[in-house]
C-alpha positions as CSV (number, residue, x, y, z in Angstrom):
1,X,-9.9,3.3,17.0
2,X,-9.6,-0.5,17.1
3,X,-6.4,-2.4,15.3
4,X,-8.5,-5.6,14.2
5,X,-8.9,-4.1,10.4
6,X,-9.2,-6.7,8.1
7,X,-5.7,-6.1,7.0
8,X,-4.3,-7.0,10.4
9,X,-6.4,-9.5,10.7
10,X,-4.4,-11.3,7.0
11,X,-1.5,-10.6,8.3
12,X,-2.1,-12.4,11.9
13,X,-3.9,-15.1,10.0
14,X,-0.6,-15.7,8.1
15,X,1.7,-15.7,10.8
16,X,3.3,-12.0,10.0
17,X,5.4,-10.0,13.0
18,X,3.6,-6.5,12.4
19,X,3.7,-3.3,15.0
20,X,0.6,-1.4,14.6
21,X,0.8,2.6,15.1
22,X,-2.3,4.7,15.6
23,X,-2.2,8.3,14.3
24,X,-4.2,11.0,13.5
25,X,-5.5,11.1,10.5
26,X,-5.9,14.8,8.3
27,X,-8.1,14.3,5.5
28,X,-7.2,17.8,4.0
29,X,-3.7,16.7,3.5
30,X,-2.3,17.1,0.2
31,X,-0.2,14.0,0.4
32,X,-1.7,11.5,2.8
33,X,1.3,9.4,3.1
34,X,3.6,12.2,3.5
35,X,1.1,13.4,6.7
36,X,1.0,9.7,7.9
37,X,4.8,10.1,7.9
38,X,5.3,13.5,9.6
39,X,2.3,12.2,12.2
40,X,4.7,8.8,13.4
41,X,8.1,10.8,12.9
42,X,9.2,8.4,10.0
43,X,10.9,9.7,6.9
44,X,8.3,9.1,4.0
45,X,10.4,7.3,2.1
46,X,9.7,4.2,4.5
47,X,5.9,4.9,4.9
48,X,4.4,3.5,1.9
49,X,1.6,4.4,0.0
50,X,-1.2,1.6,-1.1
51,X,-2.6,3.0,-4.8
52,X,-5.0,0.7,-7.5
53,X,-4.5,1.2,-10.7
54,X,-6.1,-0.5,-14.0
55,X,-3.8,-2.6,-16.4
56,X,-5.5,-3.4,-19.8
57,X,-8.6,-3.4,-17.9
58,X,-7.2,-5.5,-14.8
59,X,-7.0,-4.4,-11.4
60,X,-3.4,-4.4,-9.5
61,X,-2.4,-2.8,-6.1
62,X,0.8,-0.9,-6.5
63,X,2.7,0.2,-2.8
64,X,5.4,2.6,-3.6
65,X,7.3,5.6,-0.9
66,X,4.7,7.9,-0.1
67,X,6.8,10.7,-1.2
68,X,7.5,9.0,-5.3
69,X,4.8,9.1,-8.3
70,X,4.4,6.2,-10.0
71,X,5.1,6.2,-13.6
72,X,2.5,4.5,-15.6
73,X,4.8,3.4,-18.1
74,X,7.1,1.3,-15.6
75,X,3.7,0.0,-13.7
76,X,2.4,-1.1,-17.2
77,X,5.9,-2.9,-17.9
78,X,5.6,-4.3,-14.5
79,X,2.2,-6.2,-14.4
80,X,3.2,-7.3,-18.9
81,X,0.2,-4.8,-19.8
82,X,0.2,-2.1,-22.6
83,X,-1.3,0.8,-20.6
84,X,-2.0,1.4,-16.9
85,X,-4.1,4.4,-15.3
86,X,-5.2,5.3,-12.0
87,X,-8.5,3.7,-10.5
88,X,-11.3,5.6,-9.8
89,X,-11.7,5.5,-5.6
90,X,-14.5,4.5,-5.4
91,X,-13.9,1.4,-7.6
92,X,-10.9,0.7,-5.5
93,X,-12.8,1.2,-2.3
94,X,-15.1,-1.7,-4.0
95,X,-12.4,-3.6,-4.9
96,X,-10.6,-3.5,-1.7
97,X,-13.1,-3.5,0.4
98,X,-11.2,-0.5,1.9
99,X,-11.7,3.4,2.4
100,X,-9.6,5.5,0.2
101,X,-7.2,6.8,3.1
102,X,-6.9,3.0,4.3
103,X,-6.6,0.9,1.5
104,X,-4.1,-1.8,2.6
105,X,-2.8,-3.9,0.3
106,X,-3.0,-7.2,2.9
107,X,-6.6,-8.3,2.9
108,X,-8.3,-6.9,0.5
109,X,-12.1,-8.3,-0.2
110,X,-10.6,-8.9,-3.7
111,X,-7.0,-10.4,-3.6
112,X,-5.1,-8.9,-7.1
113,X,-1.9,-8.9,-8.4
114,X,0.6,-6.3,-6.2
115,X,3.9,-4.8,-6.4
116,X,6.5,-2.9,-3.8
117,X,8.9,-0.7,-5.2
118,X,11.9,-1.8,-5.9
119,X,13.1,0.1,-3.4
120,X,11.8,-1.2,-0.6
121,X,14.3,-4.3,-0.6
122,X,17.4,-2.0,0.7
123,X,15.1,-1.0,4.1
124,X,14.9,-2.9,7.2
125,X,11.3,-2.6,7.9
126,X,9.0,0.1,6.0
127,X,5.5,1.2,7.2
128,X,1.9,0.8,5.0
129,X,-1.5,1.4,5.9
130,X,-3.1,-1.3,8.0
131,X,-6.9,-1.0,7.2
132,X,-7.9,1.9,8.1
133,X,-7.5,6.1,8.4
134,X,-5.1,6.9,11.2
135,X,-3.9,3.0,11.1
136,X,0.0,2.3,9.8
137,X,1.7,-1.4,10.2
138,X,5.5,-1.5,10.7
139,X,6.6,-4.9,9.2
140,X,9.8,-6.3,7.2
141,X,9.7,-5.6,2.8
142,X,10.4,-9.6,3.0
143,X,6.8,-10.4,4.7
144,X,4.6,-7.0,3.4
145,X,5.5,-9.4,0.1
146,X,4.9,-12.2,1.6
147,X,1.6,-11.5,3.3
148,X,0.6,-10.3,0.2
149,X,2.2,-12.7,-2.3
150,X,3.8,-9.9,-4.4
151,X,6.7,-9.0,-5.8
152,X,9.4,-6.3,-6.4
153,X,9.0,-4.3,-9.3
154,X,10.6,-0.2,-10.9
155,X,7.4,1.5,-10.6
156,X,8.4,5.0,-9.8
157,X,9.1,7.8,-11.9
């Protein structure tokens, strides 16, 4: 499995400290970012998930703890919208440019609007899927945002 994903490849491009760390992958997993977590020994609430959802029709990228939900009503809140929903995979794997599995949110084929969990500020580093199955990046909340240009926002039920 090579590490040059177009996500790692943003986040070299913009001058971001990441550790890459390969794992294996279980596509029968019930919650993939729980498995990614049990697979690198971290606790999942600093792996983080990568989801697209729809806002009044526009895409965002939402990265929350793999093991929170997202509540729909704080997501809408977040991005000023009325109503938010899930996006289809394959319209995120369009979007993105990624698999579902390996959606990152750092470079995406289609750069839109993202948000971290609040959360994520009180950790010192947190993990997120960089680009592919099998593929986490270890970085700081402060440049995930960064390399990304997002923002903090409550997003979990």
């Amino acid at each position: 499995m090579g590490k040059n994903t177009p996500a790692t490849v943003a986040l070299g491009r913009a001058g971001i400290a990441f550790s890459p760390v390969e794992y294996s992958y279980d596509p029968s997993a019930d919650r993939l970012g729980v498995q990614a977590a049990e697979a690198i020994g971290e606790p999942p609430s600093r792996v983080y998930k990568t989801l697209m959802a729809d806002i009044d029709g526009r895409p965002v990228c939402v990265v929350v703890p793999s093991d929170h939900e997202v509540s729909m009503k704080k997501l809408a809140a977040a991005f000023d919208g009325k109503s938010a929903k899930m996006m289809k995979p394959a319209d995120a794997e369009r979007i993105t440019g990624f698999r579902v599995g390996g959606i990152s949110p750092f470079g995406q084929k289609r750069k839109v609007p993202t948000a971290f969990a609040r959360q994520a500020a009180d950790l010192p580093y947190l993990y997120t899927n960089g680009g592919q199955r099998g593929l986490q990046v270890r970085l700081t909340p402060d440049d995930a945002l960064r390399a990304c240009d997002g923002r903090l926002a409550d997003l979990t039920a």
